[in-house]
BATORLUM-529157 format. One record per residue: z, y, x of N, C-alpha, C, O in turn. Coordinates in pm, 1 decimal, padded with zeros to 6 digits. Each point is the difference from the previous one (the first is absolute). Example, Ala and Ser with C-alpha at 12.3 -4.5 7.8 and 13.67 -1.06 7.14 Angstrom:
BEGIN
> 00780.0/-00569.0/01319.0/00000.0/00119.0/-00089.0/00000.0/00120.0/00090.0/00066.5/-00001.9/00103.6
> -00138.5/00106.9/-00138.6/00006.0/00119.0/00082.0/00073.0/00109.0/-00077.0/00016.9/00110.8/00050.9
***
This chain:
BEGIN
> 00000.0/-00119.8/00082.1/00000.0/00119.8/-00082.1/00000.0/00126.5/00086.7/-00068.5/00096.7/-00033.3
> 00151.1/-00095.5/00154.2/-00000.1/00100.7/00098.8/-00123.7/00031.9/00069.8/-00013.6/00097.9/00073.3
> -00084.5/-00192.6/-00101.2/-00125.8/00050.0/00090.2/-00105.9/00064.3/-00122.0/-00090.9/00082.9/-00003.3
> 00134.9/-00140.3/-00058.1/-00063.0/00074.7/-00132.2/-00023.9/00109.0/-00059.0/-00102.8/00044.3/-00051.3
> 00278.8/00024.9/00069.9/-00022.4/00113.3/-00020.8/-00011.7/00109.9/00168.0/00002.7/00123.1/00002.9
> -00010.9/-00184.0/00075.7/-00082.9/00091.5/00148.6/-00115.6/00004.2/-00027.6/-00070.0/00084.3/00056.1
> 00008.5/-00182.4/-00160.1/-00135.1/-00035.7/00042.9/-00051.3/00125.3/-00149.6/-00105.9/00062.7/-00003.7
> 00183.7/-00059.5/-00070.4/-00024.2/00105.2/-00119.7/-00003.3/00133.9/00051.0/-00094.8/00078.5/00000.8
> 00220.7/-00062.2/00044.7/00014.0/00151.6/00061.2/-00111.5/00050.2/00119.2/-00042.5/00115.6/00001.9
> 00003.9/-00212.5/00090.9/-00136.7/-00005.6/00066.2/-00090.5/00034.0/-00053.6/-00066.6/00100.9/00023.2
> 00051.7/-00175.8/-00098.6/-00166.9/00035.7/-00085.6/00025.3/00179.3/-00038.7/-00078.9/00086.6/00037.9
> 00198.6/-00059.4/-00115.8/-00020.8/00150.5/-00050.3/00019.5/00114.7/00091.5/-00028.2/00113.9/-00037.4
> 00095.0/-00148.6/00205.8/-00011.1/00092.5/00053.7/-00160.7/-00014.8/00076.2/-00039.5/00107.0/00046.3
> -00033.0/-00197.5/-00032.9/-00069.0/-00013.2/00111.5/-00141.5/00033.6/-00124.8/-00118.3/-00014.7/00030.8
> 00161.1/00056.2/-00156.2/-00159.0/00022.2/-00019.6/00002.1/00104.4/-00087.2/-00048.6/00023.8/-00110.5
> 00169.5/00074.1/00248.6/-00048.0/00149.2/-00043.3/-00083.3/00043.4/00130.5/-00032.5/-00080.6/00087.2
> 00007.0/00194.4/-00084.9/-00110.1/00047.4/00073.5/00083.9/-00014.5/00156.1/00120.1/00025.9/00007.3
> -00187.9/-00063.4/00094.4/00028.6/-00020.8/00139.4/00144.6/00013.3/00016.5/00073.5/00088.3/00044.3
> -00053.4/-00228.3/-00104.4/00128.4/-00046.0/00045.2/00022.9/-00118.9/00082.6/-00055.8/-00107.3/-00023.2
> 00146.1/00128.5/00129.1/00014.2/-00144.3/00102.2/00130.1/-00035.7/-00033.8/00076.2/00059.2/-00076.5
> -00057.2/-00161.0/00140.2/00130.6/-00113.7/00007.9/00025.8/00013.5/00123.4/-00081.3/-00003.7/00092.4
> 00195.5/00019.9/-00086.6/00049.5/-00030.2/00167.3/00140.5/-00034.4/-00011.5/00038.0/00039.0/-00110.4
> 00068.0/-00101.4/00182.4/00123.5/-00025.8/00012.6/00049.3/00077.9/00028.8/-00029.3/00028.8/00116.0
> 00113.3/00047.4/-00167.4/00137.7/00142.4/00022.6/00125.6/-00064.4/00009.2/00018.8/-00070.4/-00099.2
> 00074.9/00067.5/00181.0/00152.7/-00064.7/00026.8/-00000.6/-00142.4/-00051.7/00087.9/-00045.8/-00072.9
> -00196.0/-00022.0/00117.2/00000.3/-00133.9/-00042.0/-00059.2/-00111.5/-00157.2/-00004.0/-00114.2/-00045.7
> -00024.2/00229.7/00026.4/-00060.4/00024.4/-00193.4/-00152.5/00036.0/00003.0/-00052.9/00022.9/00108.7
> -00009.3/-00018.0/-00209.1/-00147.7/00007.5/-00016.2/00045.2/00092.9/-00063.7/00107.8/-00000.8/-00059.4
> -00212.3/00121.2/00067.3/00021.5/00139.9/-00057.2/-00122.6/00064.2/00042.2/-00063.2/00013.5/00104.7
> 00052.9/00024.4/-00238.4/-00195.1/00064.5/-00038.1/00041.6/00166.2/00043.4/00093.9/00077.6/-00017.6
> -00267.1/-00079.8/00105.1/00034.8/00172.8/00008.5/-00142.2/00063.7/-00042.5/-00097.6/-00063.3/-00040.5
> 00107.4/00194.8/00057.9/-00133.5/00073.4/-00056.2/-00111.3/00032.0/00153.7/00009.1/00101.5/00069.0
> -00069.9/-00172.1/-00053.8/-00121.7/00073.3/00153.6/00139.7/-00098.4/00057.1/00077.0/00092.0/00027.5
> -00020.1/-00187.3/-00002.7/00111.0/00004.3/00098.7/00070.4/00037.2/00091.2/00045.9/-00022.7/00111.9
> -00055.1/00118.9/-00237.2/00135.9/00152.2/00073.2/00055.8/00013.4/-00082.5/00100.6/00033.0/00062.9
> -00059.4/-00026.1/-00196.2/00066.3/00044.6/-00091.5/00098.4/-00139.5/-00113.0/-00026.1/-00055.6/-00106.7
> 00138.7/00048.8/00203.2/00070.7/-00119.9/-00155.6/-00005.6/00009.1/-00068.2/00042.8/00114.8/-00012.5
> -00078.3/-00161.1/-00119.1/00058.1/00026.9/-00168.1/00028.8/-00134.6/-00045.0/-00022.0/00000.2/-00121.1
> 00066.2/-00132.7/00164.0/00048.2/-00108.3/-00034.8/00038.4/-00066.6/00093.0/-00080.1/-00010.0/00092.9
> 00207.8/-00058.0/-00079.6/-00009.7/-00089.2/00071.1/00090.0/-00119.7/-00067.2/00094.1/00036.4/-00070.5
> -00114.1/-00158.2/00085.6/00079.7/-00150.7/-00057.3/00125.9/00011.2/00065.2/00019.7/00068.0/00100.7
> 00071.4/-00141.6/-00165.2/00181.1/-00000.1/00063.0/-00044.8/-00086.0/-00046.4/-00060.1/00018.7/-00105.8
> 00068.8/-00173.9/00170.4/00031.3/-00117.5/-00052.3/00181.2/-00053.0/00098.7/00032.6/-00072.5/00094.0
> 00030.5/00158.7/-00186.7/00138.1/-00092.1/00028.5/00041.8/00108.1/00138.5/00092.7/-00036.2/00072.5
> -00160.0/00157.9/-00044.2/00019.7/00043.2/00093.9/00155.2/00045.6/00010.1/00060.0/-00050.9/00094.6
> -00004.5/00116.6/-00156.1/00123.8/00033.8/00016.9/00104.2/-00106.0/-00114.2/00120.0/-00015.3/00022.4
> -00160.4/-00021.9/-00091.1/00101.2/-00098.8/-00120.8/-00096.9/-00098.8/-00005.0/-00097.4/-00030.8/00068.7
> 00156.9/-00014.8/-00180.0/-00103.6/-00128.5/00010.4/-00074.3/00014.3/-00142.8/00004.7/-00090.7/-00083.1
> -00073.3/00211.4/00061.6/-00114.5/00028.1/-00104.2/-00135.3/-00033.5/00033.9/-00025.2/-00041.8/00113.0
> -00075.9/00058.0/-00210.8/-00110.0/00001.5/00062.7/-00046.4/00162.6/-00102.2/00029.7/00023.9/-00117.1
> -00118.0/00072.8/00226.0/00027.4/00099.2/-00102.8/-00122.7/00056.2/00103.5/-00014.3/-00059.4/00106.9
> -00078.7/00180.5/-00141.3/-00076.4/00100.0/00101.2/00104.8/00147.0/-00032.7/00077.4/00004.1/-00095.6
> -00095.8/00115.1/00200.5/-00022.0/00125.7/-00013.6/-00102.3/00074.2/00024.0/-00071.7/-00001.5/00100.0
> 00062.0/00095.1/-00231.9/-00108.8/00065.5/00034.3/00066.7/00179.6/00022.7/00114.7/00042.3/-00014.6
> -00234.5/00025.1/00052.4/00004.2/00112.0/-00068.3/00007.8/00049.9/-00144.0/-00059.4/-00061.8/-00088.4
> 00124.2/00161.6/00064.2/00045.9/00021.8/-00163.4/-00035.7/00119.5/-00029.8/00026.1/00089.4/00080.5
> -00085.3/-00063.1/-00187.1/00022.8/00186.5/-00043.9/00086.1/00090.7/-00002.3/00107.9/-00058.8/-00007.9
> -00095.1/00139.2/00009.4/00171.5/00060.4/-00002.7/00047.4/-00039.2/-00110.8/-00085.2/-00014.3/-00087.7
> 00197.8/-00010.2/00057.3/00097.0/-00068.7/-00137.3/-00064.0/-00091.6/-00004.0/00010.6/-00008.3/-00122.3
> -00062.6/-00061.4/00142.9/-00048.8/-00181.1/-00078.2/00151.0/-00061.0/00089.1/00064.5/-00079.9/-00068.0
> -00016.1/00104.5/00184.0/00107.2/-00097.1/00060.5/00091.6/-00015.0/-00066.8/00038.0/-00111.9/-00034.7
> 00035.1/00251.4/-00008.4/00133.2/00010.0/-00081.3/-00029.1/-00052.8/-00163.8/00091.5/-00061.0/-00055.3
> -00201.8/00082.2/-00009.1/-00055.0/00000.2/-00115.7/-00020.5/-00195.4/-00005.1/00051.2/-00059.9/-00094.6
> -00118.0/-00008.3/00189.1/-00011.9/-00118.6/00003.6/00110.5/-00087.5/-00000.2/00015.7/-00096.6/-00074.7
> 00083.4/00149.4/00190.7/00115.5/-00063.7/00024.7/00093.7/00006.0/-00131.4/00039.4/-00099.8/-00060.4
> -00011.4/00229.4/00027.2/00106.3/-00026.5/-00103.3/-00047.8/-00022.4/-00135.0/00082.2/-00011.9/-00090.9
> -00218.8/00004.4/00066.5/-00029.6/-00086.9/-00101.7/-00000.8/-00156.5/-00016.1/00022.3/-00063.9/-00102.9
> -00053.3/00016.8/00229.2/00036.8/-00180.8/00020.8/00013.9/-00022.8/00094.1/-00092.1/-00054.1/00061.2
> 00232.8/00086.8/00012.1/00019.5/-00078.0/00138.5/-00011.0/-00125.9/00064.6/-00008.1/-00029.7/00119.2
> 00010.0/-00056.2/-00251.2/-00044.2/-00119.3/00010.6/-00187.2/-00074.6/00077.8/-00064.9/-00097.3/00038.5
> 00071.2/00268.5/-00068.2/-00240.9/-00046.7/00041.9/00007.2/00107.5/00116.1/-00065.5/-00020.2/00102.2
> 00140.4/00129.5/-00114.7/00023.3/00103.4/00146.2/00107.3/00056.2/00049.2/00097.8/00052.5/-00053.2
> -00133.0/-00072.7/00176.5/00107.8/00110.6/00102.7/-00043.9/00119.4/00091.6/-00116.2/00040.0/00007.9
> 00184.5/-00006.8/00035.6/00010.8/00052.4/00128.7/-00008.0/-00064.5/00126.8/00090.2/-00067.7/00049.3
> -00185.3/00087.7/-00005.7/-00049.5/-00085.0/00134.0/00101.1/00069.7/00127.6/00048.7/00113.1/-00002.1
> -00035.0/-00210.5/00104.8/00092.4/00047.0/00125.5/-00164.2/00055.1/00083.7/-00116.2/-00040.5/-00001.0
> 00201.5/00166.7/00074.9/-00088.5/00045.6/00101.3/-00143.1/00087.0/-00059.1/-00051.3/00078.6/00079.6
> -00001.7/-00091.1/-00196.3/-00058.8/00075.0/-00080.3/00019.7/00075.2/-00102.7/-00070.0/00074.1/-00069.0
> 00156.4/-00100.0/00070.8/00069.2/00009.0/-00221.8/00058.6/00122.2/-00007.9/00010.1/00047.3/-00113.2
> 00047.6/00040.6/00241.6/00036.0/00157.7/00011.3/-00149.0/00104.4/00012.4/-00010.9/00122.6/-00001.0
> -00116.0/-00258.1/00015.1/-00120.6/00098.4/-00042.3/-00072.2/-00019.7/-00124.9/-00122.8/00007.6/00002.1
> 00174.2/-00027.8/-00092.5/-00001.1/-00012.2/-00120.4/-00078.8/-00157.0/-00048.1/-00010.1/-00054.8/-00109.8
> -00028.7/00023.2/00222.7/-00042.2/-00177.3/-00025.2/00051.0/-00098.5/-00029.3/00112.3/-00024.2/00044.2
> -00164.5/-00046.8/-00111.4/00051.0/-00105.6/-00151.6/-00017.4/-00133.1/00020.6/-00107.8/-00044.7/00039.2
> 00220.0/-00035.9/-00065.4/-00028.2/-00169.3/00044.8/-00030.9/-00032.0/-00084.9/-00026.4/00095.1/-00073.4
> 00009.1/-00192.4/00026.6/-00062.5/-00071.7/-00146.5/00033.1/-00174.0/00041.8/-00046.7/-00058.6/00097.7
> 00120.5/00012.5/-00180.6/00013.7/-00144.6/00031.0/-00047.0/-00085.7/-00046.8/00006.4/-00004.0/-00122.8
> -00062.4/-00084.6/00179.9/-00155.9/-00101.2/00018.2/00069.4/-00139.3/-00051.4/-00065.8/-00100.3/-00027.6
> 00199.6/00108.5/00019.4/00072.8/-00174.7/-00058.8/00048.9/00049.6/-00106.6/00120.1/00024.5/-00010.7
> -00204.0/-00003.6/-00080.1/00090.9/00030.3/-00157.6/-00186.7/00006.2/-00107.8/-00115.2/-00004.4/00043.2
> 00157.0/00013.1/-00155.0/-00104.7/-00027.6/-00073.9/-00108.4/00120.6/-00003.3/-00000.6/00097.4/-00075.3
> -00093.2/-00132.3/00180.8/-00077.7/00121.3/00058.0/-00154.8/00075.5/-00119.9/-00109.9/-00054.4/-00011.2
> 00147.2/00167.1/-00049.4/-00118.6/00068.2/-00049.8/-00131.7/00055.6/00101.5/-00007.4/00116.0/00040.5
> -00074.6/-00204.1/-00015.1/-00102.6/00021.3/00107.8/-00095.0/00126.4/-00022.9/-00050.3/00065.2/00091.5
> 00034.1/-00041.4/-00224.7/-00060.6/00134.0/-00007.3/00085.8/00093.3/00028.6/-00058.6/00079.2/00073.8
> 00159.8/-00047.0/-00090.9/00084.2/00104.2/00015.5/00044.7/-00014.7/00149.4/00050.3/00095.7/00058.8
> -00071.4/-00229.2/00007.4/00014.6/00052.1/00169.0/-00160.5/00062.1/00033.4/-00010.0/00102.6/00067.2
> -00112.4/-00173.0/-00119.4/-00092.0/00053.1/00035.3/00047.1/00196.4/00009.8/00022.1/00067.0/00100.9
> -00021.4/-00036.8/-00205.6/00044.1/00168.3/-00016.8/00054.8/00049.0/00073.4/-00057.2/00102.5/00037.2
> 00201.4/-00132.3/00038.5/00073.7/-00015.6/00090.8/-00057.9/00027.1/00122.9/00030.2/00091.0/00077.3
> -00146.4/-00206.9/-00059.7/-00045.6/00002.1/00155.0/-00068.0/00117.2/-00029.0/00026.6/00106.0/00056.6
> -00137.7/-00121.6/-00165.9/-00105.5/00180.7/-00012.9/00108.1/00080.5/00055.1/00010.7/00000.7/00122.6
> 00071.2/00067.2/-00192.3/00117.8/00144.8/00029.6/00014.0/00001.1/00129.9/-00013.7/00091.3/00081.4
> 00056.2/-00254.1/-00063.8/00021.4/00026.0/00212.6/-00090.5/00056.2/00031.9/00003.4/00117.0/00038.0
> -00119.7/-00196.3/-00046.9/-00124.3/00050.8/00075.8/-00037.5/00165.7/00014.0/-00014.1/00075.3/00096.4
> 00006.1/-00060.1/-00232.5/-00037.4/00151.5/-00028.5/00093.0/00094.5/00066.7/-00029.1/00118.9/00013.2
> 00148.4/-00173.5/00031.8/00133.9/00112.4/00041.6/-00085.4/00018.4/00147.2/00013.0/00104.6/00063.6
> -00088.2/-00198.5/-00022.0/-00015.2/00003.7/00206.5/-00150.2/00016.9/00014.1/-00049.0/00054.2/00099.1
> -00033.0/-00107.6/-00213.4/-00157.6/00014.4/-00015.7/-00021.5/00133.0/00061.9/00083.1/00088.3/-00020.9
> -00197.4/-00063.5/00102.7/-00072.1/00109.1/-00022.4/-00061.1/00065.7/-00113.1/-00005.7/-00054.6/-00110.2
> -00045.1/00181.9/00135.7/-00037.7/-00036.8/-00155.8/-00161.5/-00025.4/-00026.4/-00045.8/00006.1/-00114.1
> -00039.8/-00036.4/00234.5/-00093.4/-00062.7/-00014.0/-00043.6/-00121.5/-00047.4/-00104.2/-00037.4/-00053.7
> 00255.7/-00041.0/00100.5/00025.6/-00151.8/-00082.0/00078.9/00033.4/-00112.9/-00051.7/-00053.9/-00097.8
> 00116.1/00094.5/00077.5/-00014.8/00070.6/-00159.4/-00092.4/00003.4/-00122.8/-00001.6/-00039.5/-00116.6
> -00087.5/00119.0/00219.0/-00111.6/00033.7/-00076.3/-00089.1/-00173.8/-00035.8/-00039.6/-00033.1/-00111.8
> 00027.7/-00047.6/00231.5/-00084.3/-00119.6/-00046.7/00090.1/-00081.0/-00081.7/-00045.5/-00077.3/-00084.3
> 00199.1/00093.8/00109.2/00051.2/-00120.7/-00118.9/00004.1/00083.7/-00094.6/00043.2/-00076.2/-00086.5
> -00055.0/00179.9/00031.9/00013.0/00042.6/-00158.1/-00213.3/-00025.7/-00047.3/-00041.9/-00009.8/-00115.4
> -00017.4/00007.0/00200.5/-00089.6/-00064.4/-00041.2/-00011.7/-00161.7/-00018.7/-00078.0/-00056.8/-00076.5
> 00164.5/00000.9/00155.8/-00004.4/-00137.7/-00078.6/00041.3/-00076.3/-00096.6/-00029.9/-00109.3/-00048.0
> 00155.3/00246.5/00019.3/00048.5/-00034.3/-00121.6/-00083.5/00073.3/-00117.2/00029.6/-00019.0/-00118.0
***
């Protein structure tokens, strides 16, 4: 089930506009041109969850979290920049992470890649 959902969250970061995969602190974590984070996997990295962080909009962290702490937190080492964990071992809404990853993206996108993913949508 654990490769399953890497292999989900893969597919939606890697087929936005020029995005790579590379390993960040031991984790697979999608960036924009590979320079820019906006996701990366925690499998079990600090607890024993399986969960990604992304980038967040302003208020989606506080707004996410204290609406269901049970599906989000506050990520260590990101989470004072307003970036949002989302936990990957609980009964996962895949469109609504798809959305998730978009917002990351768009927070670090240029806005030339901007411009081609609002044309693909």
């Amino acid at each position: 089930m654990a490769d399953n959902r890497i292999d989900k969250l893969r597919a939606l970061c890697l087929a936005l506009p020029e995005t790579t995969e590379r390993r960040s602190h031991g984790e697979p974590a999608w960036f924009v041109r590979d320079k820019k984070l906006f996701v990366t996997y925690a499998d079990r990295h600090h607890d024993d969850r399986i969960a990604f962080w992304c980038a967040a909009p302003e208020g989606a962290q506080d707004g996410l979290t204290a609406s269901d702490p049970t599906r989000y937190f506050i990520p260590p080492y990101v989470g004072h920049r307003g970036w949002l964990g989302v936990y990957l071992d609980v009964a996962v809404a895949w469109e609504e992470i798809g959305e998730l990853v978009v917002d990351a993206y768009r927070i670090v996108a240029p806005v030339r890649l901007l411009a081609e993913l609002d044309e693909m949508t």
